[in-house]
C-alpha positions as CSV (number, residue, x, y, z in Angstrom):
1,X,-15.9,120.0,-95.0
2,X,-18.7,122.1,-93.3
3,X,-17.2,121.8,-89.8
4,X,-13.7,122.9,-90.9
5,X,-15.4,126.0,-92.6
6,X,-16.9,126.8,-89.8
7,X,-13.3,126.8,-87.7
8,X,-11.9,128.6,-90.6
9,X,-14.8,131.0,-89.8
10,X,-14.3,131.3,-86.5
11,X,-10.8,131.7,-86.9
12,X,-10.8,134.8,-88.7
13,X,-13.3,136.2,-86.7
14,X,-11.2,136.0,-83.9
15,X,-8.3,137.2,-86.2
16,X,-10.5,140.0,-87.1
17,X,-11.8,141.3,-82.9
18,X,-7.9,140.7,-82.0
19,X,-7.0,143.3,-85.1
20,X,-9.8,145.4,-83.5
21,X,-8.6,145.4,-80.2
22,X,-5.3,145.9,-80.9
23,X,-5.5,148.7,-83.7
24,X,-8.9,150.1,-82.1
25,X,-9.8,150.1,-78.5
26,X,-6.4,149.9,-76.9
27,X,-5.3,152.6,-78.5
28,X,-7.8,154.6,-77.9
29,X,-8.0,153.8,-74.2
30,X,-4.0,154.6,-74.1
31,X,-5.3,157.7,-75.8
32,X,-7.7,158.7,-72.9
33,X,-5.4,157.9,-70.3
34,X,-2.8,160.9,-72.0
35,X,-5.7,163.0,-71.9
36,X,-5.4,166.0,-69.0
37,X,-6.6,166.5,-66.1
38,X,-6.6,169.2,-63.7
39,X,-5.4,168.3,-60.1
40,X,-5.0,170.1,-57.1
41,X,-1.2,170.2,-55.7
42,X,0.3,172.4,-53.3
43,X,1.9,175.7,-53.5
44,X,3.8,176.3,-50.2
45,X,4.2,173.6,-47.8
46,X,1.6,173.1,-45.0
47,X,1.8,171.6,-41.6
48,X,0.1,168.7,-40.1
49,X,-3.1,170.5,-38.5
50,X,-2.9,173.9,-40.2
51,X,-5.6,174.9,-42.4
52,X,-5.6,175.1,-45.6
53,X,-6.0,178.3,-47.9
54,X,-6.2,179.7,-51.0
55,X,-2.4,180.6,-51.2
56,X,-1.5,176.8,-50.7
57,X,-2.9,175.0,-53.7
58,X,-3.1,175.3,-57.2
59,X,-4.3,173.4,-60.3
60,X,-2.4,171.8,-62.6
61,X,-2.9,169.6,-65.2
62,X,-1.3,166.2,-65.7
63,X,-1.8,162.4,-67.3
64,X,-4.5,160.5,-66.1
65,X,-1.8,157.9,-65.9
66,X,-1.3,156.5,-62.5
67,X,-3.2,159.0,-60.9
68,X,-4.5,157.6,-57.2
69,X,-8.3,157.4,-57.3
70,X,-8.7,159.6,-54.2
71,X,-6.6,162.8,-56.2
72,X,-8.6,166.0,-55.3
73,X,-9.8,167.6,-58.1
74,X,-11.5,170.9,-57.2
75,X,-9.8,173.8,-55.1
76,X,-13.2,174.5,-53.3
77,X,-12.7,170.6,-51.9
78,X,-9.5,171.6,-50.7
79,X,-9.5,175.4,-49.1
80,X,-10.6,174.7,-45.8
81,X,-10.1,171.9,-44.8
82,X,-7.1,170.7,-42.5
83,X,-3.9,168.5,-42.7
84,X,-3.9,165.7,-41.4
85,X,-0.1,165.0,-43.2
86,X,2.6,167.2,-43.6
87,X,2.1,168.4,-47.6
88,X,5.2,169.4,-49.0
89,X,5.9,171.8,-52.2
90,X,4.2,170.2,-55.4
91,X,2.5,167.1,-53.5
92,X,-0.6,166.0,-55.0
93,X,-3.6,166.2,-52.9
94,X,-5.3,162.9,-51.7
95,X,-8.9,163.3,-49.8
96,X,-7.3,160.9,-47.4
97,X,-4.6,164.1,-46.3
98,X,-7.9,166.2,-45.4
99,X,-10.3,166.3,-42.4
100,X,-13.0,168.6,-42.4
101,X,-12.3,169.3,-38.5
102,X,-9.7,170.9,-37.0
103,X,-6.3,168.1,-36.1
104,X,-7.2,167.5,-32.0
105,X,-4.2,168.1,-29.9
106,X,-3.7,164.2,-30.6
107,X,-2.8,164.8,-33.9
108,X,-0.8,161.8,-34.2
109,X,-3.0,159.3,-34.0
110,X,-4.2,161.2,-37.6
111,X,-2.6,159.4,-40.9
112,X,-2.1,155.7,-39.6
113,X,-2.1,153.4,-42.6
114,X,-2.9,149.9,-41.0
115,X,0.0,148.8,-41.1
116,X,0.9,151.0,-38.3
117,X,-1.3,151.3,-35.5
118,X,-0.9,153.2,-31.4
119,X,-1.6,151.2,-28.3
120,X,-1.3,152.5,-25.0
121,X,-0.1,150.4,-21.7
122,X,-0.2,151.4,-18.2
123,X,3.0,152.4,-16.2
124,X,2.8,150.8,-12.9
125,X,4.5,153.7,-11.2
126,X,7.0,156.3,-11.5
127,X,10.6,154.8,-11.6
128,X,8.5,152.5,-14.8
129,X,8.0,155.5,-17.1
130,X,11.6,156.8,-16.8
131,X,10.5,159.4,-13.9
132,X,8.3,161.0,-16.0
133,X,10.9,162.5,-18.6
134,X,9.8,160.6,-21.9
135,X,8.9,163.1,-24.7
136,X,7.0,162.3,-27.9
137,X,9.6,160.6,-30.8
138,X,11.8,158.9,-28.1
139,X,13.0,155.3,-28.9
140,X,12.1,152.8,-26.1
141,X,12.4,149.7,-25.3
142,X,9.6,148.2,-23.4
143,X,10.6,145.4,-20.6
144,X,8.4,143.4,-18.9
145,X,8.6,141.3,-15.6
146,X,5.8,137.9,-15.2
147,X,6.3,135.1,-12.7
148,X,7.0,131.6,-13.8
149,X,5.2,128.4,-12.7
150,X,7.3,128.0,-10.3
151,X,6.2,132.0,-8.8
152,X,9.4,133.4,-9.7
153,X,10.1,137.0,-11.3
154,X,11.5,136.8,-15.0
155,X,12.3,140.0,-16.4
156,X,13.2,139.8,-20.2
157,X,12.9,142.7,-23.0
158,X,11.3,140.8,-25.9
159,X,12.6,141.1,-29.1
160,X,9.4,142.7,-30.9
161,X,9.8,145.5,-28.2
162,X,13.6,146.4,-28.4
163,X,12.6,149.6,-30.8
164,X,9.9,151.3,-30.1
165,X,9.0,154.5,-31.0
166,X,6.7,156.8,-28.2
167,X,3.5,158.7,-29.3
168,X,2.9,160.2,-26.5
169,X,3.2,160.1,-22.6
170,X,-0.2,160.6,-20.8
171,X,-1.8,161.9,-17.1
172,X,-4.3,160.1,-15.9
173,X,-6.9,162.2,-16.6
174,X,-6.4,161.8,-20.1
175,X,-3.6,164.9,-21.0
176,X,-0.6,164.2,-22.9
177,X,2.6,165.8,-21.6
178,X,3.6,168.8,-23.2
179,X,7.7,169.5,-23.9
180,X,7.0,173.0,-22.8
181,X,4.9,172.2,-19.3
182,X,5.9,174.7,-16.5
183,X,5.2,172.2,-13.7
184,X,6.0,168.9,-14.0
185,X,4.6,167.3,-10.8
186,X,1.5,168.0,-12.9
187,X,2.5,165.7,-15.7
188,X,3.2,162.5,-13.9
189,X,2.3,159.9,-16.4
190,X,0.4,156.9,-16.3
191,X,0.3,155.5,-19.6
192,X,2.4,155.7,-22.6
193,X,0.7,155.7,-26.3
194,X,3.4,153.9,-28.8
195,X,3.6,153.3,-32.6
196,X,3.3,149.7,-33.2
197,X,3.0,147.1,-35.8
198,X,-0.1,144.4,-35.4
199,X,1.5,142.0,-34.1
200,X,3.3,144.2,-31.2
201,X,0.1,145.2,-30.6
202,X,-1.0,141.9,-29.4
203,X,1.9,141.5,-27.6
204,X,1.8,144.8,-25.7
205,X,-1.8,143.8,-24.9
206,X,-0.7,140.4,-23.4
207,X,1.7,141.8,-21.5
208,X,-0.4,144.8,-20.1
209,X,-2.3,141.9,-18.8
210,X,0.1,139.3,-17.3
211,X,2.7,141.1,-16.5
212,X,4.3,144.4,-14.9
213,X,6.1,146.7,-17.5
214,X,9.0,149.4,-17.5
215,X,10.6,151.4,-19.8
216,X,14.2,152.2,-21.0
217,X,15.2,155.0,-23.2
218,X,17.0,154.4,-26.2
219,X,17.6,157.3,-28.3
220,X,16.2,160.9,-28.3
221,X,17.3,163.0,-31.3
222,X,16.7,163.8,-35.1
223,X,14.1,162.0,-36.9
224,X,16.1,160.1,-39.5
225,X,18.0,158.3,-36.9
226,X,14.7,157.3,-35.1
227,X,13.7,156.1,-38.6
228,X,16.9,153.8,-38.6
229,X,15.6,152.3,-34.9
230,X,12.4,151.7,-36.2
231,X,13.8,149.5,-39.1
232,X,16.4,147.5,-37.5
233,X,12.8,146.6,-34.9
234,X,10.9,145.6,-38.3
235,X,14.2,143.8,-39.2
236,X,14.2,142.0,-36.0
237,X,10.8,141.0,-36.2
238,X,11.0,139.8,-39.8
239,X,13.6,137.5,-38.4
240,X,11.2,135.9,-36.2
241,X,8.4,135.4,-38.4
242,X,10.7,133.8,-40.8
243,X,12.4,131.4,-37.8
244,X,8.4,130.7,-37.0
């Protein structure tokens, strides 16, 4: 009799926190999620690598609601600093958009999220690097010639590589070709800086290694199209992984 009080006990005690929890605390943790908050958003758009002034931002308030943890409260954290992102019109603005420090002239190796990341591979000579006349945003495809066992030349384009899109083609001493360079001769590159998942990265790598590489050009043109290139390559390679 005394052990099926005591589980008649415990029941409605555990009746009673769920009535609390329901009709209490959630409620009033819902409550504090409505509650405002003051972010900074910006005003008029700003480009990757300008800095950032007063006339850019403003506060507004919103929901807590959803709100990334890294949301930039306080104009004074803001005005000042640089993008590292294009910031459109009414964007929100993350701490992760901001350096302190002026964008360097490589300013797109600034906002790569892991999932993306730029390798750079050597160009054995001229003819290799399309004589010199790759600009940053073409669509390449990297091919690469290794000998066989047998010492013979196999030349393939692999299928991770059909798509690739360039970053930007470098001199070797280290200065990225310019669209608007008034003597050429002085931008005879040597290496070529691409956007790449992980696993062309290791690939690129390999093949920087074992083998001699060249480059094709693909497309050259507006932005959204290069965006269609780049996912037919993560297509392609979604293929593979799922054939593995």
């Amino acid at each position: 009799m005394a052990l099926r009080m005591n589980r008649t006990t415990i029941g409605l005690i555990a009746i009673g926190l769920g009535a609390v929890i329901c009709f209490g605390v959630t409620p009033l943790y819902n409550k504090s999620l409505q509650k405002g908050v003051e972010v900074v958003r910006i005003s008029s758009e700003v480009q990757k690598g300008e800095k950032i002034t007063v006339d850019k931002v403003k506060v507004v308030e919103t929901s807590q609601r959803g709100l990334p943890e890294s949301v930039m409260l306080d104009k004074k954290d803001v005005i000042g600093k640089y993008a590292v992102v294009d910031l459109v019109r009414d964007n929100t603005v993350l701490e992760r958009q901001l350096s302190s420090n002026p964008i360097a002239e490589d300013k797109y190796l600034y906002g790569l999220d892991g999932s993306q990341q730029a390798i750079s591979f050597t160009i054995p000579n001229f003819a290799s690097g399309l004589s010199g006349k790759l600009l940053t945003g073409d669509i390449i495809s990297v091919i690469s010639t290794i000998k066989n066992e047998n010492n013979e030349e196999i030349t393939n384009t692999p299928n991770e590589l059909q798509y690739v899109k360039v970053l930007a083609v470098t001199n070797d001493v280290g200065v990225d070709k310019k669209e608007d360079t008034n003597n050429p001769e002085e931008e005879l590159p040597t290496t070529i800086t691409v956007l790449v998942n992980k696993q062309q990265t290791e690939l690129i790598a390999n093949l920087e290694e074992s083998s001699k590489m060249h480059v094709s050009l693909v497309y050259r043109g507006t932005e959204k199209q290069v965006q269609k290139y780049m996912d037919a390559q993560n297509n392609i390679i979604n293929k593979i992984n799922l054939n593995k």
